[in-house]
GURO-567861 format. One line per 2 residues: number of its first residue (from 1); for each residue x, y, z of C-alpha. Coordinates in steps of 0.02 Angstrom, whole numbers, padded with zeros to 5 digits. Layout:
<gulos>
NUM = X/Y/Z ~ ...
</gulos>
This chain:
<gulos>
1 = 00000/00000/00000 ~ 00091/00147/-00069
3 = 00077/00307/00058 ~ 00066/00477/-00007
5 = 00132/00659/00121 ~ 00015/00809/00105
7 = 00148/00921/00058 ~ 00010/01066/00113
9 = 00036/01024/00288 ~ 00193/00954/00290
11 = 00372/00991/00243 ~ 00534/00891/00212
13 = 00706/00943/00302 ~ 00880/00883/00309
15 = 00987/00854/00460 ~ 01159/00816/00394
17 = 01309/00714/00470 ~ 01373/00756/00636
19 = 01185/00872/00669 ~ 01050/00822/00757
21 = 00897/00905/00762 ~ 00723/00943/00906
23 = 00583/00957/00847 ~ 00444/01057/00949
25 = 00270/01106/00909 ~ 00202/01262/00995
27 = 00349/01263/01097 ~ 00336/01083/01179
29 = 00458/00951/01130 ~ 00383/00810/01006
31 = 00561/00725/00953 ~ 00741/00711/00904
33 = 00813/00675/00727 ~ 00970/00586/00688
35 = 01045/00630/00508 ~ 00931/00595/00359
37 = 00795/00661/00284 ~ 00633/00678/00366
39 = 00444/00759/00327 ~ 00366/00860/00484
41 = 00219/00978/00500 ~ 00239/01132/00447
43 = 00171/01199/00632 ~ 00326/01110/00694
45 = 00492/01205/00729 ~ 00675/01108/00703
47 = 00810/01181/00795 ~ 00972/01083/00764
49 = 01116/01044/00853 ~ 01307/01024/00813
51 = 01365/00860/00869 ~ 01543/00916/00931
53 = 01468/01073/01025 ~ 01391/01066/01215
55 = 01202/01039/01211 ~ 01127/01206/01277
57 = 00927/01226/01277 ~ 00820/01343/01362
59 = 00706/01223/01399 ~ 00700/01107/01572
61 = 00832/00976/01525 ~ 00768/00848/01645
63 = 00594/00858/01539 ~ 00700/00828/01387
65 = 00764/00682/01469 ~ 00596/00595/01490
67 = 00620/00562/01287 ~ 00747/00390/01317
69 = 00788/00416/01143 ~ 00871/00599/01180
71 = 00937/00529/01322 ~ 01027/00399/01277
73 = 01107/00520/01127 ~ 01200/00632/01272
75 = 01313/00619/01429 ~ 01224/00728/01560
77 = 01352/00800/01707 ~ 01297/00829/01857
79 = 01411/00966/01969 ~ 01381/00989/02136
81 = 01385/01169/02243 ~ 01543/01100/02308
83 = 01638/01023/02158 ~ 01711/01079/01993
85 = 01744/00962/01862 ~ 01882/00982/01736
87 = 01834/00946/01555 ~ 01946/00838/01434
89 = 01891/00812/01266 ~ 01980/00680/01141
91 = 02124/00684/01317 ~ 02148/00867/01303
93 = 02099/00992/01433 ~ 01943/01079/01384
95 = 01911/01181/01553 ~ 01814/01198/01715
97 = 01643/01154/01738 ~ 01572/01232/01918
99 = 01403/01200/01984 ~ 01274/01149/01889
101 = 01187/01020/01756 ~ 01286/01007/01610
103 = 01227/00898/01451 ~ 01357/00834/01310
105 = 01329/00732/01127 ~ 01404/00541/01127
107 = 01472/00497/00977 ~ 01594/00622/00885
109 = 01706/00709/01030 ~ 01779/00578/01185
111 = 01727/00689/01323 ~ 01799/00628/01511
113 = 01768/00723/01667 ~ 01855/00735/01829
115 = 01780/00814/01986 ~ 01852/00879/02142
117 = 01769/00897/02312 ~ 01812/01086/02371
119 = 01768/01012/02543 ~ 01908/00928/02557
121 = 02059/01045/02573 ~ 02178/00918/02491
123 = 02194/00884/02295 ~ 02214/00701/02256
125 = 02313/00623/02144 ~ 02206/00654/01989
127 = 02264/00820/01968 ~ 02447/00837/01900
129 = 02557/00998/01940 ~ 02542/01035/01768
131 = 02364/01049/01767 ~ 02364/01142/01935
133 = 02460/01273/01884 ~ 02331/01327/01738
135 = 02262/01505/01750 ~ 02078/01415/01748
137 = 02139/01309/01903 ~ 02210/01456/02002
139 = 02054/01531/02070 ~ 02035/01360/02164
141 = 02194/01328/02240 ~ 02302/01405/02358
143 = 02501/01367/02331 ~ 02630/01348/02474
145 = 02813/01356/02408 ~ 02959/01283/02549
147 = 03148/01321/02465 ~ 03283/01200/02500
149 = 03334/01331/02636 ~ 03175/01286/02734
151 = 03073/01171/02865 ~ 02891/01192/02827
153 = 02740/01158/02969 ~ 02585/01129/02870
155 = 02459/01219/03005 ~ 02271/01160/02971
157 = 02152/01285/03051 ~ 02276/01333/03195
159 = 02342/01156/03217 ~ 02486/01104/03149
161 = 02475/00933/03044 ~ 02630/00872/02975
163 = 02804/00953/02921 ~ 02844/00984/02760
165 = 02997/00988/02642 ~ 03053/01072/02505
167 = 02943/01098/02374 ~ 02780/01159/02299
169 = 02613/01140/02378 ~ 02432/01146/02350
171 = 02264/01150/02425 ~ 02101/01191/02373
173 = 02017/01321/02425 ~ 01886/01305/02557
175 = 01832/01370/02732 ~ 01977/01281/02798
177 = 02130/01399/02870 ~ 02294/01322/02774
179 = 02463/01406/02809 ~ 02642/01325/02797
181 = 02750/01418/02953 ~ 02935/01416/02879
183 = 03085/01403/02977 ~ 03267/01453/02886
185 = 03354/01328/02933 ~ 03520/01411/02867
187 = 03504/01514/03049 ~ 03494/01357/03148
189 = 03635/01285/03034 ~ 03765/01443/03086
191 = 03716/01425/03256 ~ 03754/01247/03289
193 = 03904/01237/03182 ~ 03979/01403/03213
195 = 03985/01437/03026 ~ 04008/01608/02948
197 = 03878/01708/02843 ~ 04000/01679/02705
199 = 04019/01490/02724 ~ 03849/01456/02726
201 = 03802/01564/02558 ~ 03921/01489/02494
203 = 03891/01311/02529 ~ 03705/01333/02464
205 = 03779/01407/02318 ~ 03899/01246/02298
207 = 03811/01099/02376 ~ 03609/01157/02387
209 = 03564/01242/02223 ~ 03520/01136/02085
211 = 03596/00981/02170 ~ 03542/00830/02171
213 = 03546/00677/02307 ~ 03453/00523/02326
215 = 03368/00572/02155 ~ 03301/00722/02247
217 = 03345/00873/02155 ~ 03342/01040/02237
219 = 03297/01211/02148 ~ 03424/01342/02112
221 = 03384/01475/02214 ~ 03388/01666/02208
223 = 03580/01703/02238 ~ 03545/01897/02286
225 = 03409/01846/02391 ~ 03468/01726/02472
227 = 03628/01808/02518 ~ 03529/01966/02584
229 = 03424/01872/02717 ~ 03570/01774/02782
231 = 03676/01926/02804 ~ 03497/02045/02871
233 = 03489/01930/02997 ~ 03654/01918/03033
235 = 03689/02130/03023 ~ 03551/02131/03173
237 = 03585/02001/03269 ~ 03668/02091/03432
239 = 03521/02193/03436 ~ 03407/02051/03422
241 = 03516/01959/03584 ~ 03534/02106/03677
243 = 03343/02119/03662 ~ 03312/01931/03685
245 = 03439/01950/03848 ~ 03332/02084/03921
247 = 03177/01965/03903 ~ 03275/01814/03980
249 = 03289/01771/04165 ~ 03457/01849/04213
251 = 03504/01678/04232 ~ 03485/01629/04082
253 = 03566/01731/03978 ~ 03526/01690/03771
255 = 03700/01610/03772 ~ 03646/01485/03881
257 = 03479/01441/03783 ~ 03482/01290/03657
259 = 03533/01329/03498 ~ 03369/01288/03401
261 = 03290/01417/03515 ~ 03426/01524/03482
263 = 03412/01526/03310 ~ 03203/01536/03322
265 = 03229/01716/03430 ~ 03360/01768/03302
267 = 03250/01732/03174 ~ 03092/01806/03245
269 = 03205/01963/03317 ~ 03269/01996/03142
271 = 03083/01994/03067 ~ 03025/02111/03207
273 = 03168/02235/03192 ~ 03183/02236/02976
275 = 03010/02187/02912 ~ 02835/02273/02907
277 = 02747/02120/02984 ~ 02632/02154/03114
279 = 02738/02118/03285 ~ 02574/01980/03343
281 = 02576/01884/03214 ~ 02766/01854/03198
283 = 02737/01791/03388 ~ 02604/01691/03347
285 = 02712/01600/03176 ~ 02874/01582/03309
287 = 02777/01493/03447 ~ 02692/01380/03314
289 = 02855/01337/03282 ~ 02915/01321/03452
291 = 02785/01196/03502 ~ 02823/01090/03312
293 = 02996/01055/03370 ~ 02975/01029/03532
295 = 02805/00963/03545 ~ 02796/00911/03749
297 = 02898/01034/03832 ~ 02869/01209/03876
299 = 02971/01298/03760 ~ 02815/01356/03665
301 = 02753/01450/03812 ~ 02949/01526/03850
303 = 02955/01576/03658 ~ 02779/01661/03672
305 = 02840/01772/03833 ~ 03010/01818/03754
307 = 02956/01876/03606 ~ 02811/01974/03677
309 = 02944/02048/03775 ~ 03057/02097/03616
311 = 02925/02145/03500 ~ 02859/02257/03633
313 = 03048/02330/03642 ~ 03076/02324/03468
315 = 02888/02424/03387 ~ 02815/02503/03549
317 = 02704/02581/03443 ~ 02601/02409/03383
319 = 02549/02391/03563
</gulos>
């Protein structure tokens, strides 16, 4: 039985390779068409759809979605309030998807995903240094960076959770209070081995920059730099320990004190003598690191007073 179209109320389109097309009728959707050629009412309106492009409708996507036909033709994303999801397409980054319902054609373009809880500060292994430091990625992250010069104290909101080495870190960014308290060790190095400014720059300069042991390779570092804050501190330091002796016990003269201390009120006397940072919360970094190294004594408690003591000496005017 042959059947015949009433080309009066009807009309023929196209939808070529690699389109796909919706048909709607008074603005509610009827169907989708695949390529090929198709009659459809002339009260019905086609609006096609590039396969390699993001599906984007104004309509309610989860209605479209009732139609298993349409639904099986896309890859819906779903992103929660506290996620992004980083877009690959064919294995090369695409960019970052925040909140929201996203919708994608099968078929033409290999699209993966992968999300990321912003809950959690830490960033898991599916996200390479290469891809974290992206300009899209940077308004997510917040990067920590300890030179081979420096002991690190990863403090998690006031508490400190782990020391860290040299290197390059990163978080995500969340309600969650993430510092890294740094320590030069080059300070504590002069002081227990008696070492000149000299010596020390210059074994950095020899043995630390660039070198590598145990396959661990350390950056070269800032030469100028570096050479300035070892000799700054260095410049003040009988001001810092005539300060630090007028805060001591007469006893206990700074002398007398162990050397990692003696290096942590050098350190903290240079900052508060040379540098613009507020006098508390220099106190507060120092006896963070006070209580890291020597987590069951007092010394915490001793650095707190002492440095109250010099900082109130050293910038009357903060208090």
């Amino acid at each position: 039985m042959l059947a015949f179209t009433n080309t009066k109320t009807m009309k023929q389109i196209r939808i070529n390779e690699g389109m796909a097309g919706l048909v709607f009728r008074k603005g509610n959707y009827r169907n989708v068409l695949t390529s090929g050629t198709y009659w459809v009412s002339l009260f019905d309106a086609v609006i096609e759809y590039d396969l390699t492009k993001a599906f984007t409708t104004n309509k309610e996507l989860n209605m479209l979605l009732k139609d298993a036909k349409l639904a099986a033709l896309l890859e819906v994303v779903e992103v929660k309030d506290n996620e992004i999801a980083v877009q690959y397409e064919n294995g090369n980054f695409k960019g970052i998807l925040s909140a929201g319902q996203y919708a994608f054609w099968k078929g033409l373009i290999d699209y993966t995903f992968v999300k990321a809880d912003l809950s959690d500060f830490n960033i898991s292994d599916s996200f390479s240094k290469d891809l974290l430091v992206r300009r899209e990625l940077q308004l997510f992250t917040r990067v920590f960076v300890v030179e081979s010069y420096e002991q690190g104290l990863l403090m998690v909101n006031g508490t400190l959770e782990r020391k860290v080495d040299q290197g390059i870190y990163y978080f995500w960014k969340n309600a969650t209070a993430i510092s890294i308290l740094k320590a030069d060790m080059r300070l504590v190095q002069m002081e227990v081995s008696g070492q000149t400014t000299d010596n020390i720059i210059h074994e950095f300069l020899d043995h630390r920059f660039g070198a590598i042991y145990e396959d661990m390779e350390f950056v070269d570092g800032d030469v100028d730099v570096f050479s300035a804050l070892v000799n700054d501190a260095v410049n003040h330091q009988a001001q810092i320990d005539q300060m630090t002796d007028r805060a001591l016990v007469a006893k206990w003269p700074i002398a007398r004190i162990d050397p990692t201390l003696r290096g942590l009120f050098r350190a903290a006397g240079a900052e508060l003598v040379a540098s613009d940072t507020p006098p508390k919360v220099v106190i507060k970094e120092f006896v963070d690191i006070a209580a890291a190294f020597f987590p069951e004594g007092k010394e915490s408690r001793f650095v707190n007073a002492v440095l109250d003591h010099v900082a109130r000496e050293a910038k009357p005017e903060a208090f």
